[in-house]
PDB file as gemmi writes it, atoms N, CA and C in Angstrom:
CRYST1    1.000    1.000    1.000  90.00  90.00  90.00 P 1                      
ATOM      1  N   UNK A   1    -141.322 -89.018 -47.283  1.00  0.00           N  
ATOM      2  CA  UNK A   1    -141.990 -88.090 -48.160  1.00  0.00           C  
ATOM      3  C   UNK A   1    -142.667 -86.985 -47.357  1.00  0.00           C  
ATOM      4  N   UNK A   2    -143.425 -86.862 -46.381  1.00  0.00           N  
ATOM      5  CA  UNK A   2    -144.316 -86.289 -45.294  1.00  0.00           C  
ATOM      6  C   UNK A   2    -142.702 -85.134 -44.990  1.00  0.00           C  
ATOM      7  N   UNK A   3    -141.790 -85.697 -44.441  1.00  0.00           N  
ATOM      8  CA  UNK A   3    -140.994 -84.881 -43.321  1.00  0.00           C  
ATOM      9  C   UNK A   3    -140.344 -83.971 -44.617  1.00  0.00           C  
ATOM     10  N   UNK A   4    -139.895 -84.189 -46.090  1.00  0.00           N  
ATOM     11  CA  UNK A   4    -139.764 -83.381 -47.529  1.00  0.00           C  
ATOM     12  C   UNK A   4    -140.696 -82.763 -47.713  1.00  0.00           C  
ATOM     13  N   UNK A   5    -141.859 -82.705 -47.532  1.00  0.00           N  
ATOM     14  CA  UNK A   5    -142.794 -81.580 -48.258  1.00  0.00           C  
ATOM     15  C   UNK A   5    -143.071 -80.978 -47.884  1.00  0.00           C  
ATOM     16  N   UNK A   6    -143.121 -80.364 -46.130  1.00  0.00           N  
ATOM     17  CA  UNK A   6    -142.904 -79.108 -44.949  1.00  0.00           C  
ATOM     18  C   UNK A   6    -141.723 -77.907 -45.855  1.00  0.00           C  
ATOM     19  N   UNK A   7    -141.075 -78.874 -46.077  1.00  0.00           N  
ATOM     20  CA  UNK A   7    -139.321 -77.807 -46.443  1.00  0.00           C  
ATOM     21  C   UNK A   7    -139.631 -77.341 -47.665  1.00  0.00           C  
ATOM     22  N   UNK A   8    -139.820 -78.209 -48.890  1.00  0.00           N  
ATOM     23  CA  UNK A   8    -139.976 -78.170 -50.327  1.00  0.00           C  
ATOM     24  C   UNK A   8    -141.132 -76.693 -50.253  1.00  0.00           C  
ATOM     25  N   UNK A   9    -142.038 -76.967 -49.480  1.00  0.00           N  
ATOM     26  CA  UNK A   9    -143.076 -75.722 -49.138  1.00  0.00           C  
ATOM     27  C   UNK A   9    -142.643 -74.756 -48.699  1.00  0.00           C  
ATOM     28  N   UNK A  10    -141.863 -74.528 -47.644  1.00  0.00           N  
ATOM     29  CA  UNK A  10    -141.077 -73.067 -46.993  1.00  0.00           C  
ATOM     30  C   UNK A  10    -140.546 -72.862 -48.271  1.00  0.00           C  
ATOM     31  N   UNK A  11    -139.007 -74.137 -49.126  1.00  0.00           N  
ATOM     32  CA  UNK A  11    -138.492 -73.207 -49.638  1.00  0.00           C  
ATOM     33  C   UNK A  11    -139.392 -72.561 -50.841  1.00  0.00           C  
ATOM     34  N   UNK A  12    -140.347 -73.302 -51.484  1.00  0.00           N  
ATOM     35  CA  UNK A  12    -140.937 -72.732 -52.783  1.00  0.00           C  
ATOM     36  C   UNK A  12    -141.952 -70.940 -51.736  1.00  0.00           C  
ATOM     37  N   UNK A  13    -142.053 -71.209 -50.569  1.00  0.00           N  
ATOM     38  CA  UNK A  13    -142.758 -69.808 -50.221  1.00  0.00           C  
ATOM     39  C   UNK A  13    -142.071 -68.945 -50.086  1.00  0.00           C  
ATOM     40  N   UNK A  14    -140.635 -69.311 -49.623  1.00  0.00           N  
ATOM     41  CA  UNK A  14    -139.579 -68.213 -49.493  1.00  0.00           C  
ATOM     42  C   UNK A  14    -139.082 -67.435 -50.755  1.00  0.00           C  
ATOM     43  N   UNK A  15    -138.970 -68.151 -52.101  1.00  0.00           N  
ATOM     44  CA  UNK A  15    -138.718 -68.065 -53.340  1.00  0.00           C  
ATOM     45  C   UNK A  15    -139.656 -66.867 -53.762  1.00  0.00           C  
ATOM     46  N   UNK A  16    -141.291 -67.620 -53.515  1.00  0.00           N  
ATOM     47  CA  UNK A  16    -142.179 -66.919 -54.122  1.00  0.00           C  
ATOM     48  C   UNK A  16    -141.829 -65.507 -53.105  1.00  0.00           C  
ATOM     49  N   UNK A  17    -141.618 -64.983 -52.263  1.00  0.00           N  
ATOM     50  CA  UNK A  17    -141.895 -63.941 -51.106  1.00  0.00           C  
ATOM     51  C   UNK A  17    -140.321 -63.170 -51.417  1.00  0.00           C  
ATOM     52  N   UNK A  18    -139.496 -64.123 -51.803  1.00  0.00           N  
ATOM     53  CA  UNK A  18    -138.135 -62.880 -51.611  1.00  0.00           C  
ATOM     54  C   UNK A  18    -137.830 -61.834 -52.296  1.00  0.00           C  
ATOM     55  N   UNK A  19    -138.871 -61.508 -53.757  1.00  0.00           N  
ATOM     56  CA  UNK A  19    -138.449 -60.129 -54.497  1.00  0.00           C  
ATOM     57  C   UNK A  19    -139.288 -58.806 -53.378  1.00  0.00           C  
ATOM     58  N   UNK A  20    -140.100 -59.171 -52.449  1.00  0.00           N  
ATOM     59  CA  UNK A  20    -141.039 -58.437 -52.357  1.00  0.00           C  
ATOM     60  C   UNK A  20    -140.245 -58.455 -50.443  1.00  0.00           C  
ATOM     61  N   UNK A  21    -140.001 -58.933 -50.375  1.00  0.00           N  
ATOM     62  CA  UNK A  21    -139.193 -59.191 -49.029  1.00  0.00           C  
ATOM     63  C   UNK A  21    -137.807 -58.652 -48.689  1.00  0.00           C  
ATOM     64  N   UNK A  22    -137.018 -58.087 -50.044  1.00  0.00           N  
ATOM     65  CA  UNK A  22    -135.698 -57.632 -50.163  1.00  0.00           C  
ATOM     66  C   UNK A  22    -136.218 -56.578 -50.755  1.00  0.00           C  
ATOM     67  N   UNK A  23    -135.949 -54.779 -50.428  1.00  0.00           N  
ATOM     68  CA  UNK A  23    -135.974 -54.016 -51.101  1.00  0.00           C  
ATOM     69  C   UNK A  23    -134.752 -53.630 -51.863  1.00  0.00           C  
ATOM     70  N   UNK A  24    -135.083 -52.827 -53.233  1.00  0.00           N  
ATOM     71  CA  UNK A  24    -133.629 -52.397 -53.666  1.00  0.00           C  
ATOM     72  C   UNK A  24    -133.672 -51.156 -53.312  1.00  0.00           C  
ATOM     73  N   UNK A  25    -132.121 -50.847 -53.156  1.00  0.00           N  
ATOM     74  CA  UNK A  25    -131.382 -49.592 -52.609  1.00  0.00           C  
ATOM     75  C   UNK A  25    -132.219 -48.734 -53.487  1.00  0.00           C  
ATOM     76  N   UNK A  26    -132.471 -47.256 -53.049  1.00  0.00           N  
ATOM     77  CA  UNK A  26    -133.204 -46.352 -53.484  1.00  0.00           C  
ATOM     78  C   UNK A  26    -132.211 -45.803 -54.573  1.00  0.00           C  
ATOM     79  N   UNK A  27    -132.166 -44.930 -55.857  1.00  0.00           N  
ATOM     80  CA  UNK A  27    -131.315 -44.954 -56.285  1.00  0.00           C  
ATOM     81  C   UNK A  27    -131.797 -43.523 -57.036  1.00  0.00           C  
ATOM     82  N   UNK A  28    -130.727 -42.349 -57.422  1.00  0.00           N  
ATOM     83  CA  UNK A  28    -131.299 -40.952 -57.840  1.00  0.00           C  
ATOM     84  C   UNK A  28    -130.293 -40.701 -58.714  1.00  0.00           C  
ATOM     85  N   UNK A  29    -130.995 -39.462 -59.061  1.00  0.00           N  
ATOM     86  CA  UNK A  29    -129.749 -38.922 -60.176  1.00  0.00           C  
ATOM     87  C   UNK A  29    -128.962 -39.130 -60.621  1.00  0.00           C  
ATOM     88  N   UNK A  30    -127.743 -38.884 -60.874  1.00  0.00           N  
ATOM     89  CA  UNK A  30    -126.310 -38.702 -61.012  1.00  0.00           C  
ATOM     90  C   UNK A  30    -126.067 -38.174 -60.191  1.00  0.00           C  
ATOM     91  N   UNK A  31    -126.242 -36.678 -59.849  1.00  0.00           N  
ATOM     92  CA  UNK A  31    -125.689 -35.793 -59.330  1.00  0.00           C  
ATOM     93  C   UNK A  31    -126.719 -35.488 -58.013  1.00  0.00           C  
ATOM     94  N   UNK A  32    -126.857 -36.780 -56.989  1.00  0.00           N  
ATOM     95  CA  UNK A  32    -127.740 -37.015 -56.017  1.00  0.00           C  
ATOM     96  C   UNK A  32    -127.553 -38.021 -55.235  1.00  0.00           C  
ATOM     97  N   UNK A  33    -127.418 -37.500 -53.944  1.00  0.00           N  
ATOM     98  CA  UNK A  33    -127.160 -38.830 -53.132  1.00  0.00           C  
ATOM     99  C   UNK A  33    -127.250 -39.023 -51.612  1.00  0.00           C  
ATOM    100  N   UNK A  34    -127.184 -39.596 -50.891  1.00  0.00           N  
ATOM    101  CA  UNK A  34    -127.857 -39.461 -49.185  1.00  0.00           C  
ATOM    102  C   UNK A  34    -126.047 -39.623 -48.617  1.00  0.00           C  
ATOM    103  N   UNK A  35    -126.171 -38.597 -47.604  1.00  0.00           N  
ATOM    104  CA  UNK A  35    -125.085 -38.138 -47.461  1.00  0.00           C  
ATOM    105  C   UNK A  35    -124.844 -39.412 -45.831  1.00  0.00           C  
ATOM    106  N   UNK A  36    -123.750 -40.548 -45.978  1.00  0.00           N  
ATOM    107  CA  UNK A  36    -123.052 -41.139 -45.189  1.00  0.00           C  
ATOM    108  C   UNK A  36    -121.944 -40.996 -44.239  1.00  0.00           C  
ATOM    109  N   UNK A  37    -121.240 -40.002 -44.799  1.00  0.00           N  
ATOM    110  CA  UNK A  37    -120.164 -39.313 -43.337  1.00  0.00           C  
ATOM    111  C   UNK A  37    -119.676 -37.883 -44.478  1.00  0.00           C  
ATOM    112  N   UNK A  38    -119.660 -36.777 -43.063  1.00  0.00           N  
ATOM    113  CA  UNK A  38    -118.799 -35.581 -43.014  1.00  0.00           C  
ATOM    114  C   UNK A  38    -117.944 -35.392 -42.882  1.00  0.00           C  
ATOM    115  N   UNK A  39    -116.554 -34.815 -43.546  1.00  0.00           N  
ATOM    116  CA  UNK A  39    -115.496 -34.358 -43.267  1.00  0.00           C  
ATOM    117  C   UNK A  39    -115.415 -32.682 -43.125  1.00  0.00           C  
ATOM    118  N   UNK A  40    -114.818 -31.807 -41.888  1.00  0.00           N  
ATOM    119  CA  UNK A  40    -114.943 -30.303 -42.631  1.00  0.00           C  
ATOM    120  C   UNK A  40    -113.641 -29.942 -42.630  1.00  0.00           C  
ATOM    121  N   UNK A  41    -113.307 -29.251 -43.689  1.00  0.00           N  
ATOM    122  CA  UNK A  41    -111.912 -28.552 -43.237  1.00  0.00           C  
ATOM    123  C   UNK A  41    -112.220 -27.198 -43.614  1.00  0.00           C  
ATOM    124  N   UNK A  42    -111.290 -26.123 -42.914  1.00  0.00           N  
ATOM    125  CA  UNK A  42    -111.293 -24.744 -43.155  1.00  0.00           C  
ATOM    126  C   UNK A  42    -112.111 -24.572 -44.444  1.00  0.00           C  
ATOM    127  N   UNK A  43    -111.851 -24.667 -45.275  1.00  0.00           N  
ATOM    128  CA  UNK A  43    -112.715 -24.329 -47.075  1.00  0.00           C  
ATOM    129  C   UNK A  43    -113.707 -25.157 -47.263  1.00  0.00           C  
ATOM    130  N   UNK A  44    -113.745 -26.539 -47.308  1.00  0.00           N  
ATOM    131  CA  UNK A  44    -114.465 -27.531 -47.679  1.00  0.00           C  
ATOM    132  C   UNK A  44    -114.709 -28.428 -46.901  1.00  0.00           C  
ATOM    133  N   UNK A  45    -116.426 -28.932 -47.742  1.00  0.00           N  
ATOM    134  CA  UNK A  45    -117.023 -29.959 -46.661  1.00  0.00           C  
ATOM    135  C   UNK A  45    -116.701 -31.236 -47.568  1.00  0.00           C  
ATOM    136  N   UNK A  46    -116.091 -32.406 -47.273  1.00  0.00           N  
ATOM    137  CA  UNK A  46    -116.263 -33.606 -47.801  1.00  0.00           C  
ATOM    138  C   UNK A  46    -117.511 -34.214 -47.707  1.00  0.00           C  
ATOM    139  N   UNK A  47    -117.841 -34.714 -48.043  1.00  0.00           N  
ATOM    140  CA  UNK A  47    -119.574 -35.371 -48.246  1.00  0.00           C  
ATOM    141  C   UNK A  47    -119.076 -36.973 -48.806  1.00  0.00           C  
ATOM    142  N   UNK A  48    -119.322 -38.037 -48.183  1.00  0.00           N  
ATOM    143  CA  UNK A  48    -119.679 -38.988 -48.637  1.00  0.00           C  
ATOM    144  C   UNK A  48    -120.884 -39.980 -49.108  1.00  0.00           C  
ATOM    145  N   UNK A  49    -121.270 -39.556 -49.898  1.00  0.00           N  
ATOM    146  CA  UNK A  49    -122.321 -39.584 -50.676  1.00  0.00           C  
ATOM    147  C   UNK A  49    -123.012 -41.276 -50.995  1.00  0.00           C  
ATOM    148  N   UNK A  50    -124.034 -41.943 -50.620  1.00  0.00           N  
ATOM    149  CA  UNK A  50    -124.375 -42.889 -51.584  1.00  0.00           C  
ATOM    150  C   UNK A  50    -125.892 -42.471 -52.346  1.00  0.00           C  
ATOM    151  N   UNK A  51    -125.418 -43.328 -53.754  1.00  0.00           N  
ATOM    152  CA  UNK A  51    -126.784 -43.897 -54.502  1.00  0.00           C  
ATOM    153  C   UNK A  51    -126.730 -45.081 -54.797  1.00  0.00           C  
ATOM    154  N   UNK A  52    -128.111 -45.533 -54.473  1.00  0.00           N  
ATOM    155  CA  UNK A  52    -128.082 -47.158 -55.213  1.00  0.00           C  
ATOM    156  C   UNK A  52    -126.842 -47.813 -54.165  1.00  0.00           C  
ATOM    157  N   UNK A  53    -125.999 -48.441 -55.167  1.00  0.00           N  
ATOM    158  CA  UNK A  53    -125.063 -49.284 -54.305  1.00  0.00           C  
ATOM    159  C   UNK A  53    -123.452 -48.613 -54.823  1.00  0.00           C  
ATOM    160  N   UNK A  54    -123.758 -47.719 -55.331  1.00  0.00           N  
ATOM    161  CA  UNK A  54    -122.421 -46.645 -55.308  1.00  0.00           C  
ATOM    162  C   UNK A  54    -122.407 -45.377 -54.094  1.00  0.00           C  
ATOM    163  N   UNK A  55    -120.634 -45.957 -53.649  1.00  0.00           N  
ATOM    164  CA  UNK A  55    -120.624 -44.869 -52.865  1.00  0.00           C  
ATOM    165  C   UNK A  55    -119.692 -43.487 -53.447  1.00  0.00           C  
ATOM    166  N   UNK A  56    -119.715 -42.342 -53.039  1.00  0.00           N  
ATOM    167  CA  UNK A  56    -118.365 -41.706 -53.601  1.00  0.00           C  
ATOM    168  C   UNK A  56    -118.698 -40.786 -52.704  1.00  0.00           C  
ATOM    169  N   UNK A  57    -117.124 -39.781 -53.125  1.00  0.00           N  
ATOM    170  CA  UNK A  57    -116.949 -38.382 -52.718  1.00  0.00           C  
ATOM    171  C   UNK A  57    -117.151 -37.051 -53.226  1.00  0.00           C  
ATOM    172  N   UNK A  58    -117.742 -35.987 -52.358  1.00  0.00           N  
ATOM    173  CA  UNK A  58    -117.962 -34.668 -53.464  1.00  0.00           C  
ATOM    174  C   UNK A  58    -117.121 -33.777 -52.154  1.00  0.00           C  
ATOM    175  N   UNK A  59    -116.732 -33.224 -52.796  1.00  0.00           N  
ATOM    176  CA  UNK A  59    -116.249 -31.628 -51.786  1.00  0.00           C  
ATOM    177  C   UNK A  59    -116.971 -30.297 -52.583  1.00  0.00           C  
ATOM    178  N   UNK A  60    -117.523 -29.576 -51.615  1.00  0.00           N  
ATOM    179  CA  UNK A  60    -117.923 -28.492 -51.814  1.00  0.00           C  
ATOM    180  C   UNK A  60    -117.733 -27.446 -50.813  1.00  0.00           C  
ATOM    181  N   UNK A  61    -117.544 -26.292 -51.206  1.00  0.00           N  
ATOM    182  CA  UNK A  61    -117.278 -24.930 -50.407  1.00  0.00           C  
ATOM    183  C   UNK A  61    -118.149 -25.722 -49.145  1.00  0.00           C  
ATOM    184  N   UNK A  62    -117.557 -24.813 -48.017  1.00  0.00           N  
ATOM    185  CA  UNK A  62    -118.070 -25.244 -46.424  1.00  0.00           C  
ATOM    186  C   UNK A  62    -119.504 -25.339 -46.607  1.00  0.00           C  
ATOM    187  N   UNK A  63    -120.066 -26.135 -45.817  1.00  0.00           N  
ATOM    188  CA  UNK A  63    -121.456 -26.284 -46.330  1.00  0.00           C  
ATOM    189  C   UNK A  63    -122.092 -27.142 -44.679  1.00  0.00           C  
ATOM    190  N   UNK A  64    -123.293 -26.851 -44.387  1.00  0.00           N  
ATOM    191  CA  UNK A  64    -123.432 -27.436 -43.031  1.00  0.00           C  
ATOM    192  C   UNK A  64    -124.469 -28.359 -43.578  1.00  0.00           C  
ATOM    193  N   UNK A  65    -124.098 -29.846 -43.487  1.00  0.00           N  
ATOM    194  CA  UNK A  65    -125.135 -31.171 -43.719  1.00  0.00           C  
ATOM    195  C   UNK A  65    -124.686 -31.994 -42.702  1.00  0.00           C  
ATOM    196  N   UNK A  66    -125.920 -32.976 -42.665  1.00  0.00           N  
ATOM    197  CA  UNK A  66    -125.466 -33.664 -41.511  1.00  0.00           C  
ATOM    198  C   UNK A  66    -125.578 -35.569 -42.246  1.00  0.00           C  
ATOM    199  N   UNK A  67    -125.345 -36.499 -41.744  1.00  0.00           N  
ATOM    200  CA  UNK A  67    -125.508 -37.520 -42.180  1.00  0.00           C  
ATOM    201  C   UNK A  67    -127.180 -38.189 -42.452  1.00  0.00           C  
ATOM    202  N   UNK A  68    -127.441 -38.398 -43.685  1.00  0.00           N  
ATOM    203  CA  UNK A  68    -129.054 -38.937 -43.651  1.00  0.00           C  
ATOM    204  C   UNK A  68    -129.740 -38.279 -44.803  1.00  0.00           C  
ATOM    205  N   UNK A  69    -129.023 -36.738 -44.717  1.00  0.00           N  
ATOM    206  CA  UNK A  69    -129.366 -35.423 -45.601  1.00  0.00           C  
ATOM    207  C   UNK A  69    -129.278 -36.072 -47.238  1.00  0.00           C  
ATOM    208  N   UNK A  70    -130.081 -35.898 -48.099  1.00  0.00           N  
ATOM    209  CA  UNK A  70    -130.572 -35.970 -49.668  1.00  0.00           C  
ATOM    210  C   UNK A  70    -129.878 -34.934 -50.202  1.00  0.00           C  
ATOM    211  N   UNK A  71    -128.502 -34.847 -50.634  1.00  0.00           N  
ATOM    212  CA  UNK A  71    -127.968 -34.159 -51.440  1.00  0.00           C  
ATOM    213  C   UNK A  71    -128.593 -34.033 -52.757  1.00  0.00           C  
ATOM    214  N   UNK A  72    -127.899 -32.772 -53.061  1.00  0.00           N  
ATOM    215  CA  UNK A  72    -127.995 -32.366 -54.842  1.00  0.00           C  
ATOM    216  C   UNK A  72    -127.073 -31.333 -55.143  1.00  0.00           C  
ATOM    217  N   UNK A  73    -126.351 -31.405 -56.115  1.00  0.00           N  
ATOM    218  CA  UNK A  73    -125.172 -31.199 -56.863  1.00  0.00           C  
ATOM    219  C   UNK A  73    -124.991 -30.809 -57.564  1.00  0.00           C  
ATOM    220  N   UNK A  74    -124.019 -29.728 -57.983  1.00  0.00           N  
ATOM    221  CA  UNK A  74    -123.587 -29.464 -59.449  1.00  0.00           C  
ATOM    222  C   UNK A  74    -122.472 -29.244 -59.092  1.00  0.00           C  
ATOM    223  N   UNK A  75    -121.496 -30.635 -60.365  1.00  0.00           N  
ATOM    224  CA  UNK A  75    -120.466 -30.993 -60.254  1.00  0.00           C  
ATOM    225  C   UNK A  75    -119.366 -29.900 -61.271  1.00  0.00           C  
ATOM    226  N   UNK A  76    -118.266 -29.495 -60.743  1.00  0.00           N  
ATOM    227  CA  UNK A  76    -117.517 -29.032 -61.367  1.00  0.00           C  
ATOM    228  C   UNK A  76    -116.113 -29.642 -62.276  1.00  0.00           C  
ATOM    229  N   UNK A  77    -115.747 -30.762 -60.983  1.00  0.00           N  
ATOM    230  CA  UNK A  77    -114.801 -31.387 -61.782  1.00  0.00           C  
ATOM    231  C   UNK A  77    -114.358 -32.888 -60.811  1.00  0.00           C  
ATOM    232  N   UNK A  78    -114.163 -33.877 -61.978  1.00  0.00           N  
ATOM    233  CA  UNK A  78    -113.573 -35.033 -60.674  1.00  0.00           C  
ATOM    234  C   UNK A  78    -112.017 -34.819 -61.238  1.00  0.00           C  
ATOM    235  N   UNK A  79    -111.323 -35.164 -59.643  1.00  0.00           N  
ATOM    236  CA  UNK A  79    -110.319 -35.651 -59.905  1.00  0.00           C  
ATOM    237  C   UNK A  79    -109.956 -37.240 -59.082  1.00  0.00           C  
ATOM    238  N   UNK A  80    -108.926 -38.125 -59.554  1.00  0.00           N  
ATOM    239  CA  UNK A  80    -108.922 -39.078 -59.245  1.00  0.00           C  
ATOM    240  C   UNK A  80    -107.181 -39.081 -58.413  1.00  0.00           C  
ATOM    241  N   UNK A  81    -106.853 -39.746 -57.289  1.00  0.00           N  
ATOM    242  CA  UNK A  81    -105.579 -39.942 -56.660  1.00  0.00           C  
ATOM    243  C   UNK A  81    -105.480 -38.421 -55.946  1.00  0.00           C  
ATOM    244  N   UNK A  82    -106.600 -37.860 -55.560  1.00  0.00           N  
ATOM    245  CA  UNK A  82    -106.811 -36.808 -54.851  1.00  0.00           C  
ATOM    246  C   UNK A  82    -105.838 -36.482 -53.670  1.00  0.00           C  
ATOM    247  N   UNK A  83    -105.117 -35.576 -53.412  1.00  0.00           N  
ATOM    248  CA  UNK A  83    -104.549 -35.946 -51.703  1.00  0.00           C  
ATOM    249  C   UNK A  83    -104.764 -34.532 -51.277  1.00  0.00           C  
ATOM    250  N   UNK A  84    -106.001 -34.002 -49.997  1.00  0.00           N  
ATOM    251  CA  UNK A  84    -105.790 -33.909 -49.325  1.00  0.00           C  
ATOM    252  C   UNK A  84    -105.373 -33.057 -48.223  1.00  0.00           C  
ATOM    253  N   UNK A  85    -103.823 -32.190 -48.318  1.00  0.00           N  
ATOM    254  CA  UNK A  85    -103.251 -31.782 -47.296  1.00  0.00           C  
ATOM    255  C   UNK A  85    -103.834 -31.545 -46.082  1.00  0.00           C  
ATOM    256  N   UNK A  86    -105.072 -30.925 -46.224  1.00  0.00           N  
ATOM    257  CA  UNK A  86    -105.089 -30.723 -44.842  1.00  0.00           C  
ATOM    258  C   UNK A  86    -105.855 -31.782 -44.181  1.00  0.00           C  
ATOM    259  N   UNK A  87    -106.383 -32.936 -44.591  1.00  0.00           N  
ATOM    260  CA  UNK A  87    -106.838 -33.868 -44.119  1.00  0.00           C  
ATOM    261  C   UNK A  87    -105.661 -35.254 -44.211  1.00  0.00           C  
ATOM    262  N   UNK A  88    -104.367 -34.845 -44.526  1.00  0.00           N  
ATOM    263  CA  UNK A  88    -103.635 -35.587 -44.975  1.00  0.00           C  
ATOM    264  C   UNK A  88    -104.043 -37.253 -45.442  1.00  0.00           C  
ATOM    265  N   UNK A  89    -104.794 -37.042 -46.665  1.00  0.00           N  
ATOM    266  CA  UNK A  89    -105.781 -38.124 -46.886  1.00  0.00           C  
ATOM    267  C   UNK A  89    -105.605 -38.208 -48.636  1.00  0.00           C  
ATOM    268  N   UNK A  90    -105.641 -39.862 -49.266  1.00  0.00           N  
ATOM    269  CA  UNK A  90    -105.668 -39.543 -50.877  1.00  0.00           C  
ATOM    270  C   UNK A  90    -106.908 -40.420 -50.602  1.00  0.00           C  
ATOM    271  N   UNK A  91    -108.067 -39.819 -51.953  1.00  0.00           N  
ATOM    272  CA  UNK A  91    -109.075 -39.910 -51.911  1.00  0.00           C  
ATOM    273  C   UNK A  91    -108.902 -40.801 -53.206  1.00  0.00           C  
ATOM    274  N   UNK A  92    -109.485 -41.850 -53.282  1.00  0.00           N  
ATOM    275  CA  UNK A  92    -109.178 -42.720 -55.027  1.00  0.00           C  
ATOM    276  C   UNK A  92    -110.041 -41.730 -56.294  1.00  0.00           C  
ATOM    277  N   UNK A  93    -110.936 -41.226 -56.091  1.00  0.00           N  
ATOM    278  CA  UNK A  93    -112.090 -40.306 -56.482  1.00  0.00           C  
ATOM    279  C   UNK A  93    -112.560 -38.987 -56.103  1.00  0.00           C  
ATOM    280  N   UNK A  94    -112.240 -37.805 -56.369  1.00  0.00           N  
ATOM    281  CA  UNK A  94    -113.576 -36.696 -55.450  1.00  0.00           C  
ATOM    282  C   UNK A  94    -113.908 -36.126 -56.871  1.00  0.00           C  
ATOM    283  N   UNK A  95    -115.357 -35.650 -56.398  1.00  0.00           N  
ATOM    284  CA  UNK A  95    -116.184 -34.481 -57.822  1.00  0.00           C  
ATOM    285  C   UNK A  95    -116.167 -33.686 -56.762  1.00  0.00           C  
ATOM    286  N   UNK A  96    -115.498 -32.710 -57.025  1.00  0.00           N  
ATOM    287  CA  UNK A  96    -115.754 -30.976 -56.923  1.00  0.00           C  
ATOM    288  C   UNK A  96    -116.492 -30.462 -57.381  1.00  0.00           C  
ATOM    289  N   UNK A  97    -117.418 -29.790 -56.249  1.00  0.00           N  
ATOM    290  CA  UNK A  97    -118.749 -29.384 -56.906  1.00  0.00           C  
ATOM    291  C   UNK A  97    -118.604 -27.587 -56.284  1.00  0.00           C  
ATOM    292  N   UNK A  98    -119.776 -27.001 -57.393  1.00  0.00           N  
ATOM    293  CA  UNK A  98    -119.527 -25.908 -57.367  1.00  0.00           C  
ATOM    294  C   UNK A  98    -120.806 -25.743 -56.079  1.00  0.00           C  
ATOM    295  N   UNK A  99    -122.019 -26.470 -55.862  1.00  0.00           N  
ATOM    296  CA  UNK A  99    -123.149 -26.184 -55.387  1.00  0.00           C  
ATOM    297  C   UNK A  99    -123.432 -27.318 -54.660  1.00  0.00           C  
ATOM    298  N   UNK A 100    -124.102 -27.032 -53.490  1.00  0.00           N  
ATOM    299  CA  UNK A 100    -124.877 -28.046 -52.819  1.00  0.00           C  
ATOM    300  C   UNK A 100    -126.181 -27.440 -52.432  1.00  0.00           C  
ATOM    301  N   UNK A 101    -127.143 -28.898 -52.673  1.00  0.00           N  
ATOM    302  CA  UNK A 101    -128.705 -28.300 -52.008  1.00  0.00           C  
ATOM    303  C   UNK A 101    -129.213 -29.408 -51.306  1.00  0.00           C  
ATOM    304  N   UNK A 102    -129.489 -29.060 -50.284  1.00  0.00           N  
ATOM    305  CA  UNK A 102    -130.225 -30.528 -48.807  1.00  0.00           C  
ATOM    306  C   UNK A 102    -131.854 -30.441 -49.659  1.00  0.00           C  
ATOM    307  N   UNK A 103    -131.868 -31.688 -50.553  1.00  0.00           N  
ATOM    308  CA  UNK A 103    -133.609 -31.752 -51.026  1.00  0.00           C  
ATOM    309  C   UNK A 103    -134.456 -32.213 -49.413  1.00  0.00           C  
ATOM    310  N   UNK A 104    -135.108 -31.630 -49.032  1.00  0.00           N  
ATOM    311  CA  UNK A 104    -136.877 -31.233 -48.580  1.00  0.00           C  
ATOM    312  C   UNK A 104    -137.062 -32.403 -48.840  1.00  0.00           C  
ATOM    313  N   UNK A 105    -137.425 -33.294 -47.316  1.00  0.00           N  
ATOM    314  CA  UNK A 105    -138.582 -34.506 -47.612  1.00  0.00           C  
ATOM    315  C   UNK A 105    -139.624 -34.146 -47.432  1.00  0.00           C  
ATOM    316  N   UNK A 106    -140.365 -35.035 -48.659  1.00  0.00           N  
ATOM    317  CA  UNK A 106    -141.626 -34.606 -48.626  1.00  0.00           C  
ATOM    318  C   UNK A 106    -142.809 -35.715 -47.898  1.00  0.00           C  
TER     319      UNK A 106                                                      
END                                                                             
């Protein structure tokens, strides 16, 4: 009984401690997201974008961001089975956006 109630105690403290011990992914807008890898080609910047626990793609006119950067968006159009040429790449997803803005930490 003695060598059970050490453990029974961690696990009931670990229980009580793990909502506050695990943060959740930060999560914004729709049309907002922390930018994870760059692609550039001649016209357009690929942006791989997450929020929350979605990741996706936006292309917008050339645009200089770097990875870490707080996007914001205005989307023009998705298309889905995207390909590419000059990145010779099919994308399952991209939103074509007409605008990008790097939000200012505050």
């Amino acid at each position: 009984m003695f060598k059970t109630l050490p453990i029974a105690i961690l696990i009931a403290s670990l229980t009580w401690l793990a909502p506050s011990a695990v943060h959740a992914e930060e999560t914004y807008p729709d049309n907002e997201g922390i930018v994870s890898s760059v692609i550039d080609t001649d016209s357009y910047t690929y942006m791989e974008l997450e929020n929350g626990d979605k990741k996706f793609w936006i292309a917008a006119p050339s645009t200089k961001v770097a990875k870490g950067d707080h996007i914001r968006f205005v989307e023009n159009m998705r298309m889905r089975n995207f390909t590419s040429k000059a990145l010779n790449r099919t994308f399952y997803e991209v939103i074509f956006v007409t605008s990008t803005q790097v939000k200012v930490k505050q």
